[in-house]
VOKOL-776285 format. One line per 2 residues: their letters; for each residue x, y, z of N, C-alpha, C, O. Coordinates in steps of 0.1 Angstrom, whole numbers. Example, Ala and Ser with C-alpha at 12.3 -4.5 7.8 and 13.67 -1.06 7.14 Angstrom:
<sites>
AS> 132/-57/78/123/-45/78/132/-33/78/142/-33/85; 128/-22/71/137/-11/71/129/0/79/134/11/80
</sites>
This chain:
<sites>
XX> 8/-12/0/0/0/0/9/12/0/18/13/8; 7/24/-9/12/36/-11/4/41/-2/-9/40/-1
XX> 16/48/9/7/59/21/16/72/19/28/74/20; 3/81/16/6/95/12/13/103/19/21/111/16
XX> 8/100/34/19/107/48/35/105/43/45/112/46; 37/93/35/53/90/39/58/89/25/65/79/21
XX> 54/102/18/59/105/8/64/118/3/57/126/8; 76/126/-8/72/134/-12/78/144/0/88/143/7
XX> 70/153/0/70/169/12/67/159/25/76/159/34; 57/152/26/54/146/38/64/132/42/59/124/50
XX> 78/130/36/80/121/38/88/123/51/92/135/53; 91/115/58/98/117/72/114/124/70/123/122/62
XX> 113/132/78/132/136/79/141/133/86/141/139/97; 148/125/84/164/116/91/171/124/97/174/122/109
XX> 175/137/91/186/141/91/183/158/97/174/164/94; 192/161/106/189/177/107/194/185/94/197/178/84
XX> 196/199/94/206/203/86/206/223/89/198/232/91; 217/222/88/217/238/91/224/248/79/236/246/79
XX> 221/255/73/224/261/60/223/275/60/213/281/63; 237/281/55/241/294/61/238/301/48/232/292/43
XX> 238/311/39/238/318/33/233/311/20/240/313/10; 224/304/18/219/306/6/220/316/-1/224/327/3
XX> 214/310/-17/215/320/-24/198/323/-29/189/314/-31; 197/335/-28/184/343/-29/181/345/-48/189/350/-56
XX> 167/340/-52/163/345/-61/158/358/-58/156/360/-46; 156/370/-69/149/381/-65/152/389/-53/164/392/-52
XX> 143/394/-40/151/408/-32/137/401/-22/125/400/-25; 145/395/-8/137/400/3/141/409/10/152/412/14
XX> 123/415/10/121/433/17/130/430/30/134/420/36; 132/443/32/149/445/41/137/448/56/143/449/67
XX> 120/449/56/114/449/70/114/431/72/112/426/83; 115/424/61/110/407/73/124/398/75/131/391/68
XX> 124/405/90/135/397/97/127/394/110/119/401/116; 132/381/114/129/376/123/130/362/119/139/360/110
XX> 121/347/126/121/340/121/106/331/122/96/335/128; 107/320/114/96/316/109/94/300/116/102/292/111
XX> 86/294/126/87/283/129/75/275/125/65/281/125; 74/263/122/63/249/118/69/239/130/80/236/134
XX> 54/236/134/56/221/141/49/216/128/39/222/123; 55/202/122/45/194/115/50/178/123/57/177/133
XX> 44/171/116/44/157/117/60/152/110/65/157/100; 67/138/120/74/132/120/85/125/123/97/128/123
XX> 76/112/125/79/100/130/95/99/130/103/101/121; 97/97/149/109/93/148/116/77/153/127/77/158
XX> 109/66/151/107/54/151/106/45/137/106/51/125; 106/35/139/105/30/128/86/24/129/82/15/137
XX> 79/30/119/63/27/119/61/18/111/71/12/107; 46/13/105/44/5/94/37/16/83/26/21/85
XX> 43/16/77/37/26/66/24/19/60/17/29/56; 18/11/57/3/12/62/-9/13/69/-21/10/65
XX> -3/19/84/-11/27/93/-10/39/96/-19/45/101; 4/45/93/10/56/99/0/68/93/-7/65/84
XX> 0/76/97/-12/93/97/1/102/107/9/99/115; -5/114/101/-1/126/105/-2/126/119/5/134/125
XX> -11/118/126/-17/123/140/-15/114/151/-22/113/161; 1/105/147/1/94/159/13/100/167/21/92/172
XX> 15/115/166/23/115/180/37/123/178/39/133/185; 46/121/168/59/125/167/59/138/158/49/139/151
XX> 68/148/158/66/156/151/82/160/157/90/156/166; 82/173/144/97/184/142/89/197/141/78/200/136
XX> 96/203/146/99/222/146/104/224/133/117/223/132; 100/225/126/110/235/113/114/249/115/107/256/122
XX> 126/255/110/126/269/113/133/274/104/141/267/98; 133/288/100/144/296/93/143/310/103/136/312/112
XX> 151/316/96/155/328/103/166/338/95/178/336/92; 155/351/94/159/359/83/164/370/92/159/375/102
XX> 179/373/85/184/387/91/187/398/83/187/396/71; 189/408/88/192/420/71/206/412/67/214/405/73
XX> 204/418/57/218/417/49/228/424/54/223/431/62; 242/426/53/249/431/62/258/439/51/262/432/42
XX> 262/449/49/270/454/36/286/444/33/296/444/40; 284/435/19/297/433/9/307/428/23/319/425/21
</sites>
């Protein structure tokens, strides 16, 4: 059985990862700084991916965090 929770955007994340300076398409406005948090769903066990749902328990914080630019 294909279960849609554990795929894709919703598929579980293993790994942390911390990422310093990307590179920006286009111009973010120099007012939005601060930062940006999500709790979603995901499992940090090993489940059966034909029962597992968004709603049995485990979940991550996502975050970014925008600061001005700093001059060159």
């Amino acid at each position: 059985m294909s279960n849609p929770f554990m795929q894709g955007n919703c598929a579980p994340v293993r790994q942390e990862y911390t990422r310093t300076d990307l590179p920006v398409i286009g111009e973010i406005p120099a007012h939005l700084v601060g930062r940006y948090l999500r709790n979603g769903p995901n499992p940090i066990s090993e489940i059966d991916p034909d029962t597992y749902n968004w709603f049995m328990g485990d979940g991550m914080v996502h975050g970014i965090r925008l600061t001005p630019l700093q001059p060159g």
